[in-house]
N, C-alpha and C positions, 0 to 999 in steps of 0.2 A: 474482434477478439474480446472476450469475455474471461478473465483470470480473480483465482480467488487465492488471498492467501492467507496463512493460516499463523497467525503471532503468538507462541508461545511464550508466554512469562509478560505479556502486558501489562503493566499495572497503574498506568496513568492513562484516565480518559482524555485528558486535555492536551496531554504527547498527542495522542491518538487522531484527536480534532486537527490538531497542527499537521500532522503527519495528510492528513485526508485533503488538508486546501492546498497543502504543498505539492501532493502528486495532481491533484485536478489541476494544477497551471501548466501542466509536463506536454510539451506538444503532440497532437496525436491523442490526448486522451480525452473520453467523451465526456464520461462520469466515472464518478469515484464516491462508494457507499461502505459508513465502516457501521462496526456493532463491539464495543467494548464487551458486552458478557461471551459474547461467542470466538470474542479476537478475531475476529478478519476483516480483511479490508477487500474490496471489489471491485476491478478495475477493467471498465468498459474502453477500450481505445480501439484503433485502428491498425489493422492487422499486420499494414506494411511496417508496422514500428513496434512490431511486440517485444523483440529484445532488449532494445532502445531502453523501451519505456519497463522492463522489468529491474532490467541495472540500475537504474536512477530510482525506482519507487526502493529498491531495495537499500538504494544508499541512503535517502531521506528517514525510511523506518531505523535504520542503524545511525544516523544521526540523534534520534531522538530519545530511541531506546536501543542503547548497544547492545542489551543481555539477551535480548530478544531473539529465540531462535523461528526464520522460516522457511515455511514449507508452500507449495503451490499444490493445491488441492484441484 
């Protein structure tokens, strides 16, 4: 599974970095690639866990950045 999403209102790069090592240790994921200017984050895992691993990356970005509205593109 290949999932991209889409961070509206990001405004710290360094949330952003923390946000990216924090979902790459989430079991099941392969890799995880972000990009500050574009806001998203890219998250390569394993298919049998895609729900798994959406609710949890989603709780770690709302951890970091609560304002943050997402969307899965």
């Amino acid at each position: 599974m290949k999932k991209v999403f889409k961070l509206r209102g990001l405004d710290c790069a360094n949330c952003l970095a923390k946000m990216e090592r924090k979902i790459s240790k989430l079991k099941g994921v392969k890799e995880v690639t972000s990009n500050f200017f574009t806001e998203k984050i890219i998250i390569e895992a394993d298919e049998d866990r895609a729900v798994e691993i959406e609710t949890a990356a989603s709780k770690i970005i709302k951890k970091y950045e609560p304002q943050i509205e997402i969307s899965i593109e």
